[in-house]
N, CA, C and O of each residue as an XYZ file, in Angstrom:
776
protein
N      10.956    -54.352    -34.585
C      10.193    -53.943    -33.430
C       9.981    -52.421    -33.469
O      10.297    -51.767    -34.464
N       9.447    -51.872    -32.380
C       8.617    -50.706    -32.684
C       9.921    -49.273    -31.750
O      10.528    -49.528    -30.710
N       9.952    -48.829    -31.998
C      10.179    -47.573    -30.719
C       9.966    -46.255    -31.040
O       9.979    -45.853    -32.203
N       9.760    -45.523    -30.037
C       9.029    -44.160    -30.102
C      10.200    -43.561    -29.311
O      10.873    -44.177    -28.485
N      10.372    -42.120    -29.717
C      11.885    -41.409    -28.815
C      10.598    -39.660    -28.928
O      10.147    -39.259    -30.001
N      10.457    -39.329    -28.259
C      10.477    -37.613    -28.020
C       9.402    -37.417    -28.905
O       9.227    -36.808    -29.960
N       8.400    -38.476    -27.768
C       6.960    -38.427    -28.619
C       6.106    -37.174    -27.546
O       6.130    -37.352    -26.328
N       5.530    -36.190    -28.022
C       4.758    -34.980    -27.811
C       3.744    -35.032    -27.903
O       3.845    -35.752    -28.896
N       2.224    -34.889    -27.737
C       1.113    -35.118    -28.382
C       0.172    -34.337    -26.995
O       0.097    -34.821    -25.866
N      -0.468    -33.059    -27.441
C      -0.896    -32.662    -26.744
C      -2.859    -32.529    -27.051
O      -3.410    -32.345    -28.137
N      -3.340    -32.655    -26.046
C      -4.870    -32.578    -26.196
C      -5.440    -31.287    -25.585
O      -5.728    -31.337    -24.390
N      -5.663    -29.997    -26.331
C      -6.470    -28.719    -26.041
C      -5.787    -28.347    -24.686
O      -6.239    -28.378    -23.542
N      -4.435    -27.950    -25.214
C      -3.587    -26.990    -24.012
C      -2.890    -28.329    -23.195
O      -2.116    -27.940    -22.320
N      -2.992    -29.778    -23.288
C      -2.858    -30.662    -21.910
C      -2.247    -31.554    -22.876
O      -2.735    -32.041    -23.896
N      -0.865    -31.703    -22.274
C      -0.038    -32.940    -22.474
C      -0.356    -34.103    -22.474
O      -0.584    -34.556    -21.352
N      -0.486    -34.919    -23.473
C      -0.554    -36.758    -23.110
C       0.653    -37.213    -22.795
O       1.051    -37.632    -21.708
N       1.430    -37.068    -24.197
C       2.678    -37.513    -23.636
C       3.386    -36.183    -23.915
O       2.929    -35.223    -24.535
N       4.977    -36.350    -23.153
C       5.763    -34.621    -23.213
C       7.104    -35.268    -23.908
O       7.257    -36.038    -22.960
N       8.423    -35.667    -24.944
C       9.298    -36.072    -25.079
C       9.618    -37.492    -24.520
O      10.609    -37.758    -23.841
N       8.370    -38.615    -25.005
C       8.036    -39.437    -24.411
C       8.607    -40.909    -25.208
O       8.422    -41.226    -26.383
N       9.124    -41.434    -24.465
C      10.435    -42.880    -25.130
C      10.075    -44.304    -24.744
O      10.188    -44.747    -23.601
N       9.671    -44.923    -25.703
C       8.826    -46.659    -25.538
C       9.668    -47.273    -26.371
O      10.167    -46.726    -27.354
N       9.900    -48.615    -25.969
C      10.299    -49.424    -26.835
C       9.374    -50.484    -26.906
O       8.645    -50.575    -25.918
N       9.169    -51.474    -27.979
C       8.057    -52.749    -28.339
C       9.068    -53.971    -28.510
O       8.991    -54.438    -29.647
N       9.982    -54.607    -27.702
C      10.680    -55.310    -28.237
C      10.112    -56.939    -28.159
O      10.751    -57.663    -28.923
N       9.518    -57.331    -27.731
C       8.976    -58.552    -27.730
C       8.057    -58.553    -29.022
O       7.577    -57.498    -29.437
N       7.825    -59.779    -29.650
C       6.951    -59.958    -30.630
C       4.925    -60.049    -30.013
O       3.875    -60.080    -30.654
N       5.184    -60.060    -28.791
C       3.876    -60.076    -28.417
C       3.751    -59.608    -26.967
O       4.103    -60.169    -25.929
N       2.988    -58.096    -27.234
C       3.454    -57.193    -25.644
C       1.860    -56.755    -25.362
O       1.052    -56.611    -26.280
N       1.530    -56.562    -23.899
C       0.428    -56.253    -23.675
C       0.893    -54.911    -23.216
O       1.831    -54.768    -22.431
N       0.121    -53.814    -23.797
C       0.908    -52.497    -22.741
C      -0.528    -52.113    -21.470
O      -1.733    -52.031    -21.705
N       0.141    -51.962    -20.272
C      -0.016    -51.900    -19.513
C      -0.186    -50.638    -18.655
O       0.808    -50.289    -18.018
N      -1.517    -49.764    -18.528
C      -1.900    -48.211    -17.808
C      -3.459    -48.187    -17.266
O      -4.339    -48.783    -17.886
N      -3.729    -47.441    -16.048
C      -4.839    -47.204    -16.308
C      -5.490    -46.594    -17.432
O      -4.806    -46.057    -18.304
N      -6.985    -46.627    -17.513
C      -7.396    -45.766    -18.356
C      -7.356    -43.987    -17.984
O      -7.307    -43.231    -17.013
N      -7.425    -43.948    -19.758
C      -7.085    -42.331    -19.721
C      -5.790    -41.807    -19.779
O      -5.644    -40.669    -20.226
N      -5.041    -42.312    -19.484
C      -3.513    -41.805    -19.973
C      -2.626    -42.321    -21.210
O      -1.409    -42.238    -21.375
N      -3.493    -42.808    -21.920
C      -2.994    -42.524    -23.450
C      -3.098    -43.484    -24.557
O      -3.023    -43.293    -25.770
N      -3.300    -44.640    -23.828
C      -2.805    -45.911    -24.403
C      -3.375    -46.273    -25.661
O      -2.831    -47.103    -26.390
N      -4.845    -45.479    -26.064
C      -5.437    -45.418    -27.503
C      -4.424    -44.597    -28.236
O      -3.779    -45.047    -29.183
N      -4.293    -43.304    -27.744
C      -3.455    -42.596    -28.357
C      -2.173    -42.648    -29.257
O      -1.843    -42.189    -30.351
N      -1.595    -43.441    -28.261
C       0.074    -43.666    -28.669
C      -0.948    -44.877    -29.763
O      -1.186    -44.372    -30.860
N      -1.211    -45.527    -29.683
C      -1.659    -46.964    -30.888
C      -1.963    -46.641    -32.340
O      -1.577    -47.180    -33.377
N      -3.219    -45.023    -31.992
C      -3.190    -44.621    -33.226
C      -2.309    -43.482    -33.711
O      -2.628    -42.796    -34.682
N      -1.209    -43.300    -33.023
C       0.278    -42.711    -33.434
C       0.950    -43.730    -34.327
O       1.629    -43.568    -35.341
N       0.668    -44.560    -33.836
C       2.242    -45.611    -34.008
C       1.510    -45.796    -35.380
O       2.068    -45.500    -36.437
N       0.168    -46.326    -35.319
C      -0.353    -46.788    -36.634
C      -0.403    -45.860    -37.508
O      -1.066    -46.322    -38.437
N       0.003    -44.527    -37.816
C      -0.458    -43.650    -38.797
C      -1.219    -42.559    -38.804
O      -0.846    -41.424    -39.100
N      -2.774    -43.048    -38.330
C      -3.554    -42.244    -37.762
C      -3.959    -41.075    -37.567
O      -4.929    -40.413    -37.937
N      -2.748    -40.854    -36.693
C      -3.039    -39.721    -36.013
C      -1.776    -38.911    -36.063
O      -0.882    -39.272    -35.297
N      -1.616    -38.159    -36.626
C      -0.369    -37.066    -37.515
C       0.000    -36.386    -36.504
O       1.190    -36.073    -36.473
N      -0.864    -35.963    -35.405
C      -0.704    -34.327    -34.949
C       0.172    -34.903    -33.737
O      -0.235    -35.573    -32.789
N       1.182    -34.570    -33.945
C       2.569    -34.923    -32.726
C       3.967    -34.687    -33.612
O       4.101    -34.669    -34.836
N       4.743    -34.553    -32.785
C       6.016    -34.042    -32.713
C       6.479    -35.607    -32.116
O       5.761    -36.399    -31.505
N       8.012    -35.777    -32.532
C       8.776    -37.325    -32.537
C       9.039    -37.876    -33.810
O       8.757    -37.289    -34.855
N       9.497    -38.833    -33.760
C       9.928    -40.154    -34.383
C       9.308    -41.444    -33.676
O       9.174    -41.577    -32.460
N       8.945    -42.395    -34.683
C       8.643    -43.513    -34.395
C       9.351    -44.349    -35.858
O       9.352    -44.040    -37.050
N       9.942    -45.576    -35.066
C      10.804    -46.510    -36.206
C      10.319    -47.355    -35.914
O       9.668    -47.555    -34.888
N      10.592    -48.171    -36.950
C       9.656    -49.708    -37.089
C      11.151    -50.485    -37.840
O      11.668    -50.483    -38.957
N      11.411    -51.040    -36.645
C      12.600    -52.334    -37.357
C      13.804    -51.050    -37.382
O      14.786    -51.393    -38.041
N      13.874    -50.128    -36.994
C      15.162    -48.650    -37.627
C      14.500    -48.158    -38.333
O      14.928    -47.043    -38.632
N      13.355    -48.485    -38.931
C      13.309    -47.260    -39.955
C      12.149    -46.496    -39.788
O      11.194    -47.161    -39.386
N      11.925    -45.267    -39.978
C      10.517    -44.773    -40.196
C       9.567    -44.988    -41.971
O      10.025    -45.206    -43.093
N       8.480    -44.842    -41.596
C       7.517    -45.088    -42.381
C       6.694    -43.614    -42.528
O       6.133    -42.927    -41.674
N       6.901    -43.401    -44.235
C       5.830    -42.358    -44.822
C       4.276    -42.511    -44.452
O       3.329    -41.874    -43.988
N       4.536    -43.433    -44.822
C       2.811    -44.261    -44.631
C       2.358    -45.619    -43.639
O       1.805    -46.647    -44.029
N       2.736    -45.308    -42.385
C       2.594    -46.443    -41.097
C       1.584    -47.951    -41.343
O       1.664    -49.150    -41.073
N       0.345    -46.723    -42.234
C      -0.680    -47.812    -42.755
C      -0.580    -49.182    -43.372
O      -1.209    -50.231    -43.234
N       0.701    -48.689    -44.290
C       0.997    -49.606    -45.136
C       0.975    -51.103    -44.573
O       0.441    -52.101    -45.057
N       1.944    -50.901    -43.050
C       2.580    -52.148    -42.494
C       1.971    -51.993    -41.230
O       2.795    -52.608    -40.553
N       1.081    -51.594    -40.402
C       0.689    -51.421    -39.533
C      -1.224    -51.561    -39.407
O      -1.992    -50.732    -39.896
N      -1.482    -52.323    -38.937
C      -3.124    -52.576    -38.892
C      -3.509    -52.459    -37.656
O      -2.892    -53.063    -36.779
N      -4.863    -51.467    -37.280
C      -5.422    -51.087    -36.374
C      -6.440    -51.822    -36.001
O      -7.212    -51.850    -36.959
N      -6.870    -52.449    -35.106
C      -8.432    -52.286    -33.964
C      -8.398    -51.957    -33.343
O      -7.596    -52.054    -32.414
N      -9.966    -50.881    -33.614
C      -9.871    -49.541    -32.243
C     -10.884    -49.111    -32.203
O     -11.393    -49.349    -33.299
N     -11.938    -48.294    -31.252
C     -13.268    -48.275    -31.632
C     -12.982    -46.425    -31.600
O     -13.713    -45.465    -31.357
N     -11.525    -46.584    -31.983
C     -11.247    -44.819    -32.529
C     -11.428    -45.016    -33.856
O     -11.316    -43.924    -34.412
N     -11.712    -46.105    -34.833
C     -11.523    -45.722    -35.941
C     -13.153    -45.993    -36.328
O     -13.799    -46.975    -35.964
N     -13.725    -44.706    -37.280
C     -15.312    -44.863    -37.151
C     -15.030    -45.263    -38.611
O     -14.354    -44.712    -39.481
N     -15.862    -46.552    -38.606
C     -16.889    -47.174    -39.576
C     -17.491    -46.779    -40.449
O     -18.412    -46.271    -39.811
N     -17.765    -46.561    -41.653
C     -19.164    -45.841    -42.251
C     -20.472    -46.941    -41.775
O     -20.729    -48.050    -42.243
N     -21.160    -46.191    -40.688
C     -22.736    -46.942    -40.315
C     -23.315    -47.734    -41.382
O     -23.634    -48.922    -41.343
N     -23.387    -47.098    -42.120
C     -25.076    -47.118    -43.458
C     -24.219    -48.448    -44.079
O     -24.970    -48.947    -44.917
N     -23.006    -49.197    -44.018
C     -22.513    -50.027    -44.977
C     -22.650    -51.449    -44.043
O     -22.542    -51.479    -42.817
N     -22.912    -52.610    -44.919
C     -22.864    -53.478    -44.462
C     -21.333    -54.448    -44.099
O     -20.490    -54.493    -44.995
N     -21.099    -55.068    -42.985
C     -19.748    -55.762    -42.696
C     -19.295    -55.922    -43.907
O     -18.274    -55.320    -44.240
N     -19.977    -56.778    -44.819
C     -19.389    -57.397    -46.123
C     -18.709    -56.140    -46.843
O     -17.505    -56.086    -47.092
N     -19.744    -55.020    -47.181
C     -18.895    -54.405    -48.201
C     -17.700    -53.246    -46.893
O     -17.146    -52.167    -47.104
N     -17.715    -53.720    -46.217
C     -16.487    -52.813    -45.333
C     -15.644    -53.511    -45.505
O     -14.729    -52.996    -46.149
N     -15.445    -54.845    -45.127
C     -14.312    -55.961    -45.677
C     -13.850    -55.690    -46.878
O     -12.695    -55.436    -47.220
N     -14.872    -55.763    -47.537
C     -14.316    -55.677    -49.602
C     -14.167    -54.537    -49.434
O     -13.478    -54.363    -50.439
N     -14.242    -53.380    -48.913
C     -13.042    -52.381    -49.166
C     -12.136    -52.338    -48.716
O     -11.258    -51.585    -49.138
N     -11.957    -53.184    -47.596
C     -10.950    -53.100    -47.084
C      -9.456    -54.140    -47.992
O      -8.283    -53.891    -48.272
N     -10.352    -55.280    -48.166
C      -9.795    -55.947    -49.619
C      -9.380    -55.538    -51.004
O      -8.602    -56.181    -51.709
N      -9.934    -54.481    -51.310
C      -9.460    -53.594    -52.441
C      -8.941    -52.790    -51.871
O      -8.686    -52.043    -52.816
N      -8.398    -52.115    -50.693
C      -7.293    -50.856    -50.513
C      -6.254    -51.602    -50.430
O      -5.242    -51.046    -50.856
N      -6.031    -53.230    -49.831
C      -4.763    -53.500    -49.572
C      -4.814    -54.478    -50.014
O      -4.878    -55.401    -49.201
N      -4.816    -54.777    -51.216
C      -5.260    -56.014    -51.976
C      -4.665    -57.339    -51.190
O      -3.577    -57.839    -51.477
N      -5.619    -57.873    -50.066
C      -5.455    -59.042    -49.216
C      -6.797    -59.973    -49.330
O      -7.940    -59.517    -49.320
N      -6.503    -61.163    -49.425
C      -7.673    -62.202    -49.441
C      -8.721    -61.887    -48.443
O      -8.325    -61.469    -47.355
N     -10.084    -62.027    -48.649
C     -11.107    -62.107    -48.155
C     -11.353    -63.503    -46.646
O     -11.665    -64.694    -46.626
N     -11.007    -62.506    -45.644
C     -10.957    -63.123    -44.278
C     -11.495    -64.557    -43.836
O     -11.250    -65.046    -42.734
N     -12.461    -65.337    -45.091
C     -12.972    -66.535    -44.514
C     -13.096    -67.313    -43.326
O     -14.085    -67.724    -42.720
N     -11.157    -67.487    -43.013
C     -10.854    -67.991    -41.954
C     -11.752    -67.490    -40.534
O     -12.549    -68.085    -39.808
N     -11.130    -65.935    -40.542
C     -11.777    -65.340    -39.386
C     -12.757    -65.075    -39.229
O     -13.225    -65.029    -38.092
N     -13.520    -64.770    -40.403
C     -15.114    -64.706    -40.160
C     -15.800    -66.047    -39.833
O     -16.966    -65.988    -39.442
N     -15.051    -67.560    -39.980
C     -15.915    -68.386    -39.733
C     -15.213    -68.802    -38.081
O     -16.027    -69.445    -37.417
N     -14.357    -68.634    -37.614
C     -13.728    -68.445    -36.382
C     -14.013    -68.176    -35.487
O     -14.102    -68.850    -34.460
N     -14.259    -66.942    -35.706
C     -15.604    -65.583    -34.798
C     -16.840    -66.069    -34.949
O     -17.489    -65.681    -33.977
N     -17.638    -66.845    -35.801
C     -18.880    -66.842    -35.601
C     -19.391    -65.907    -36.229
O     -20.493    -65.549    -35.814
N     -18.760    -65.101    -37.545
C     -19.610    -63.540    -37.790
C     -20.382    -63.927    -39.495
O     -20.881    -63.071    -40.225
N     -20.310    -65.086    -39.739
C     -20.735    -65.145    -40.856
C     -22.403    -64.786    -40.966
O     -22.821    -64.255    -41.995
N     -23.086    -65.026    -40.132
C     -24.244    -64.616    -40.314
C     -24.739    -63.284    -39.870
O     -25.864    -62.950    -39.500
N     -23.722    -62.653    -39.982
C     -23.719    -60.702    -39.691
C     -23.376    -60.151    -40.639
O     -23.792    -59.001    -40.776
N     -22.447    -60.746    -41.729
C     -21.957    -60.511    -42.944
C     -22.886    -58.968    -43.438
O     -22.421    -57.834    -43.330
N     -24.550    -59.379    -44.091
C     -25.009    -58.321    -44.669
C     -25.908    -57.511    -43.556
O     -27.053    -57.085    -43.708
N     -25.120    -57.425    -42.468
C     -25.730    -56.808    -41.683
C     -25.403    -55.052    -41.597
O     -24.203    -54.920    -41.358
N     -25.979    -53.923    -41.698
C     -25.202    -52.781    -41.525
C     -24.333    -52.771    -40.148
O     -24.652    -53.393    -39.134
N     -22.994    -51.824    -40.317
C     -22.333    -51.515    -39.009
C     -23.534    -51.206    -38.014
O     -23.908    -52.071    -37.222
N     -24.129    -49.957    -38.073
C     -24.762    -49.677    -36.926
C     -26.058    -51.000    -36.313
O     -27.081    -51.167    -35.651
N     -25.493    -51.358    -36.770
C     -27.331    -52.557    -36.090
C     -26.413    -53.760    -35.556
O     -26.894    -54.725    -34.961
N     -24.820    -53.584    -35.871
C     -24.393    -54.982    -35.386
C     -24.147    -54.456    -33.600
O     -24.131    -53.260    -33.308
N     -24.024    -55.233    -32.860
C     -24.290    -55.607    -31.631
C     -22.770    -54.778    -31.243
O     -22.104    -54.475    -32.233
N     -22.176    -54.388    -29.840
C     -20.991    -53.632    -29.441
C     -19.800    -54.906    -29.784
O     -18.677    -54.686    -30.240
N     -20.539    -56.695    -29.331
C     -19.719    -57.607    -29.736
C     -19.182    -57.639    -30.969
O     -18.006    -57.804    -31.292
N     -20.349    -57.431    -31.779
C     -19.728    -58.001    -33.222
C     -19.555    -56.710    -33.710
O     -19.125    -56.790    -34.861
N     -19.659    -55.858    -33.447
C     -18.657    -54.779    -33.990
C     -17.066    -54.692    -33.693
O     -16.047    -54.356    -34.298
N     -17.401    -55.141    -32.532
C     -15.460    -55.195    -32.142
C     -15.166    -56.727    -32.669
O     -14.025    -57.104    -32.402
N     -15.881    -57.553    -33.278
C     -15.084    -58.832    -34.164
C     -14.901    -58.012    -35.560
O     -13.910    -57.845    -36.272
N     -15.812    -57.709    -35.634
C     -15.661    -56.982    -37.071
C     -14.291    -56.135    -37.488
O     -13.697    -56.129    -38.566
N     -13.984    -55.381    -36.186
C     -12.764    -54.286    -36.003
C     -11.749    -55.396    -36.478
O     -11.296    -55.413    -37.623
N     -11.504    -56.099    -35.741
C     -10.601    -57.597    -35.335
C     -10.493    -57.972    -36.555
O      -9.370    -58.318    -36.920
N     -11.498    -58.012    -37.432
C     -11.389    -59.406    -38.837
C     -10.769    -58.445    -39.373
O      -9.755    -58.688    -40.028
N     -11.238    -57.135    -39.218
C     -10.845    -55.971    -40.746
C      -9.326    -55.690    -40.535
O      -8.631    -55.367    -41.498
N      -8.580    -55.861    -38.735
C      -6.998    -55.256    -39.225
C      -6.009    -57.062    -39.397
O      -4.803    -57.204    -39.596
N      -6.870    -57.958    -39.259
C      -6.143    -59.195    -39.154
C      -6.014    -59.333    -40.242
O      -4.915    -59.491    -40.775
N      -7.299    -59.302    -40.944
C      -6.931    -59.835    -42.690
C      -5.949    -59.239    -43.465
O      -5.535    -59.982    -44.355
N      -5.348    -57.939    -43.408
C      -4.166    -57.654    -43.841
C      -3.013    -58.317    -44.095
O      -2.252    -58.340    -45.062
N      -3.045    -59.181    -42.386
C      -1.542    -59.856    -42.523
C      -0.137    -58.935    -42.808
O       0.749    -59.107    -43.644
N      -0.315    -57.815    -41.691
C       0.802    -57.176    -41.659
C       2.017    -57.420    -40.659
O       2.058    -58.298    -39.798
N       3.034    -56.437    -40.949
C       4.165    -57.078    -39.659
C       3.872    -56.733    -38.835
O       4.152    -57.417    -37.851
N       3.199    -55.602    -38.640
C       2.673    -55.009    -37.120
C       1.129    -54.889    -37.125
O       0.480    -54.410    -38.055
N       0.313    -55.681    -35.277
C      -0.804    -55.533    -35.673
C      -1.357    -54.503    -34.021
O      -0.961    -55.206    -33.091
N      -1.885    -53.542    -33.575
C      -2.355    -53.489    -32.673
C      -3.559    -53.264    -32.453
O      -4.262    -52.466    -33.073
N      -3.958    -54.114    -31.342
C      -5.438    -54.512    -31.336
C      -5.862    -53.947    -29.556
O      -5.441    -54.315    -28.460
N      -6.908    -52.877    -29.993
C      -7.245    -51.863    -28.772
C      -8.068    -52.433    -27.785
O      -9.282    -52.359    -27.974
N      -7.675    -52.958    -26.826
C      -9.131    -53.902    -25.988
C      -9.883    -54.505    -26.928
O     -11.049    -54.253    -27.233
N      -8.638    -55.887    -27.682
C      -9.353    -57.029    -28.288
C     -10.665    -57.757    -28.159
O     -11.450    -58.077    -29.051
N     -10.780    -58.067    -26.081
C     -11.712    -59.186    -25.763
C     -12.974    -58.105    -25.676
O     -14.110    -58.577    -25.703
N     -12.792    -56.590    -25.566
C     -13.554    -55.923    -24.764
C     -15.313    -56.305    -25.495
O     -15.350    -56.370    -26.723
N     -16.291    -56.472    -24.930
C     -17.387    -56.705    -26.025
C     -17.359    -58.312    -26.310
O     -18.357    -58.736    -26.892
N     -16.630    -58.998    -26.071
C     -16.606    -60.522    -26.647
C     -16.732    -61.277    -26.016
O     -15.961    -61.204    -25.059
N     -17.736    -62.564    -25.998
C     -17.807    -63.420    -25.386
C     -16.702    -64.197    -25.161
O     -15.731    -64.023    -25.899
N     -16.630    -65.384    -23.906
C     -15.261    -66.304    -23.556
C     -14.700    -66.723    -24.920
O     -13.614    -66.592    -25.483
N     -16.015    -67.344    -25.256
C     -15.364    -68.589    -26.333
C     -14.986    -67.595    -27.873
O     -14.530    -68.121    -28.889
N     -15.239    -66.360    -27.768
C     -14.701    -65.910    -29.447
C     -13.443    -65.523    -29.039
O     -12.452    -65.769    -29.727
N     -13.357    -64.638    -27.437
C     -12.193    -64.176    -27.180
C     -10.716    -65.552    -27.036
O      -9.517    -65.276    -27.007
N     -11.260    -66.819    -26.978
C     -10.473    -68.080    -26.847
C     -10.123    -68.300    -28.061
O      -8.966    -68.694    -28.213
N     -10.941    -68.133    -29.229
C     -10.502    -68.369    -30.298
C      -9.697    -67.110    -30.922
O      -8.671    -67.414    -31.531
N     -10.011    -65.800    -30.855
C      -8.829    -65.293    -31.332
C      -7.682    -65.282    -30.862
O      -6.718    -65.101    -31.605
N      -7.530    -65.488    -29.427
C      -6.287    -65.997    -28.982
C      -5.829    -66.875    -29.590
O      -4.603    -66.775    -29.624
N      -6.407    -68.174    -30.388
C      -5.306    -68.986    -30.435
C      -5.422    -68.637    -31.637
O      -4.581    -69.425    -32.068
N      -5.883    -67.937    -32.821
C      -5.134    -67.286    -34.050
C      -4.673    -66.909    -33.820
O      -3.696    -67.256    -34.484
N      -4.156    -65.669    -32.739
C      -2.991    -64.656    -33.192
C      -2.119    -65.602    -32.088
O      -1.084    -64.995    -31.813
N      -2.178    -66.485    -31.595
C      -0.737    -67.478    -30.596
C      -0.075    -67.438    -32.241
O       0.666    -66.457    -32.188
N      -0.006    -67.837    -33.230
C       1.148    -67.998    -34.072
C       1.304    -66.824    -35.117
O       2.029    -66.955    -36.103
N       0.637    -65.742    -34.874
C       0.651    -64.995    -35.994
C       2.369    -63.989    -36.439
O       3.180    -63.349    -35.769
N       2.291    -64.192    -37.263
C       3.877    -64.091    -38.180
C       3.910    -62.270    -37.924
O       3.362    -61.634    -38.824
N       4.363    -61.657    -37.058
C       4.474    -60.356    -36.755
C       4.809    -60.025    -35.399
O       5.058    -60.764    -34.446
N       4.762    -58.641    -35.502
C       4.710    -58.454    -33.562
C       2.706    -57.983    -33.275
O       1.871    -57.583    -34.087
N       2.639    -58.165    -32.358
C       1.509    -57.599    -31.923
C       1.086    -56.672    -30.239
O       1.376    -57.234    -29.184
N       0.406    -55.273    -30.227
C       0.560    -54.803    -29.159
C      -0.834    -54.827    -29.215
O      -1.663    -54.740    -30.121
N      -0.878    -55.010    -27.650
C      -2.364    -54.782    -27.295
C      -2.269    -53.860    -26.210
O      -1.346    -53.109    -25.894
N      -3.720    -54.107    -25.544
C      -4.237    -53.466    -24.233
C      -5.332    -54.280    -24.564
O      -5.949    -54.716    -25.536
N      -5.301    -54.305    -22.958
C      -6.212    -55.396    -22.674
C      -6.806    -55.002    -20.970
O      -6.039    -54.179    -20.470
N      -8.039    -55.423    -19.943
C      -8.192    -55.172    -19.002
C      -8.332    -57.186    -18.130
O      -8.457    -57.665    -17.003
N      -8.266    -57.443    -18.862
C      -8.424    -59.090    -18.413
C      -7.265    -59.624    -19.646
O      -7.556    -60.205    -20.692
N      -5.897    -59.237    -19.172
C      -5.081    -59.782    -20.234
C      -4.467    -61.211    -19.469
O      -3.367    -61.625    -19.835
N      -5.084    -61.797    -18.602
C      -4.216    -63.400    -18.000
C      -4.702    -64.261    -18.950
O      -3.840    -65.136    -19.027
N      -5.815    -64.586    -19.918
C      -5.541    -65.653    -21.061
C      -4.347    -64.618    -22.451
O      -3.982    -65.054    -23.543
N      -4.161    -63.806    -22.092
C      -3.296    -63.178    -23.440
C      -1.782    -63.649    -22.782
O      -1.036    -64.378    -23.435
N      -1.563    -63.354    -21.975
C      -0.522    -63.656    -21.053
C       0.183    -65.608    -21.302
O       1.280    -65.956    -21.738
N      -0.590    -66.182    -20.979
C      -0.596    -67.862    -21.164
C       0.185    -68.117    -22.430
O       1.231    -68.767    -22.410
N      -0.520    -67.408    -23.943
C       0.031    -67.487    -25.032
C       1.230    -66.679    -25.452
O       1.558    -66.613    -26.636
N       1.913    -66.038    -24.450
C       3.437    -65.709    -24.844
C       3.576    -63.753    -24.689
O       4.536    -62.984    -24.631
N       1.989    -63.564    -24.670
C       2.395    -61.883    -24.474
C       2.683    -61.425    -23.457
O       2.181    -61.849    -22.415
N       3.670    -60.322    -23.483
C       4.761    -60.300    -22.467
C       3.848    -58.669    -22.063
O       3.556    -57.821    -22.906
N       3.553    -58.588    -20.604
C       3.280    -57.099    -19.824
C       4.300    -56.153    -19.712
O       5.388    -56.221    -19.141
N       3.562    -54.908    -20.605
C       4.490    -53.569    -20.631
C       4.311    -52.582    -20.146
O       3.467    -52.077    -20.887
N       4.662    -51.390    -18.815
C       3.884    -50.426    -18.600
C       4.215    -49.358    -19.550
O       5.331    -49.071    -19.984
N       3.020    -48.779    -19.826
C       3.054    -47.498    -20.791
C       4.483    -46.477    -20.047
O       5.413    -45.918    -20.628
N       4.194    -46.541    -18.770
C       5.422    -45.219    -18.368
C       6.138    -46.448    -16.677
O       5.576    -47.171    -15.854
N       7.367    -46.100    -16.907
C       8.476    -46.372    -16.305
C       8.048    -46.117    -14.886
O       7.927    -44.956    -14.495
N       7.830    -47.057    -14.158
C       7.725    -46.664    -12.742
C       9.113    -45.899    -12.207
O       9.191    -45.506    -11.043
């Protein structure tokens, strides 16, 4: 599981977080804040990302050189190259971490016929399936997925729910309509300690 101890991370003079302490102990946690106080932030901390902070973060006890390795992001913080089509963003993403080609999820989602579509022309929906297929197919121990449903119709957001109901890892989200995430076992976390 995940925890963060005397996490710092400041934005142009202004604190996000100040010596700031989370734990992830459930295998499937929704974290829980309004917007704007951090909750992208800390995600692309935990994942690697984003370097510029002061802390520790352990995964299982240990820290990680390279978070990437074992840690997969969806986030509409992480920019795309536009000009490339879904397909060849997948196949790179398939040659950096040498993992099978998503089939499953692309025929799941409904995205097979977006495949040779460029990023920028795909729709806000199928860009955020796209986000979704690219950190799932990894198949890492840790996955966090940034406002999963946000952009998605009922029935795709029903079906990735019930892929990740068994998926072999922990997983953190945020979510703003998290009561179908809830049903399948993810447990509500607030970002800060009332």
């Amino acid at each position: 599981m995940i925890k963060v101890e005397n996490l710092t991370k400041v934005f142009v003079h202004k604190p996000i977080f100040e010596k700031f302490h989370i734990e992830f102990n459930a295998p499937k946690v929704c974290l829980e804040a309004p917007n704007g106080l951090g909750k992208s932030t800390l995600f692309s901390i935990i994942s690697g990302i984003d370097r510029a902070y002061s802390g520790t973060i352990y995964y299982e006890g240990e820290q990680l050189k390279t978070p990437q390795e074992k840690v997969a992001l969806a986030s509409d913080n992480i920019a795309f190259p536009v000009f490339l089509t879904a397909k060849q963003l997948l196949s790179m993403t398939l040659q950096s971490w040498q993992c099978p080609f998503p089939e499953q999820l692309i025929e799941l989602l409904g995205f097979s016929p977006f495949l040779d579509t460029t990023f920028s022309a795909l729709s806000s929906g199928n860009q955020k399936k796209l986000q979704l297929i690219n950190a799932l197919m990894r198949q890492t121990p840790y996955v966090i997925l940034d406002e999963p449903s946000a952009a998605l119709d009922h029935q795709s957001t029903q079906h990735l729910i019930d892929y990740i109901h068994d998926y072999q890892g922990q997983i953190l989200i945020s979510c703003h309509e998290p009561a179908p995430f809830f049903e399948v076992g993810f447990v509500p976390q607030p970002l800060f300690a009332s």
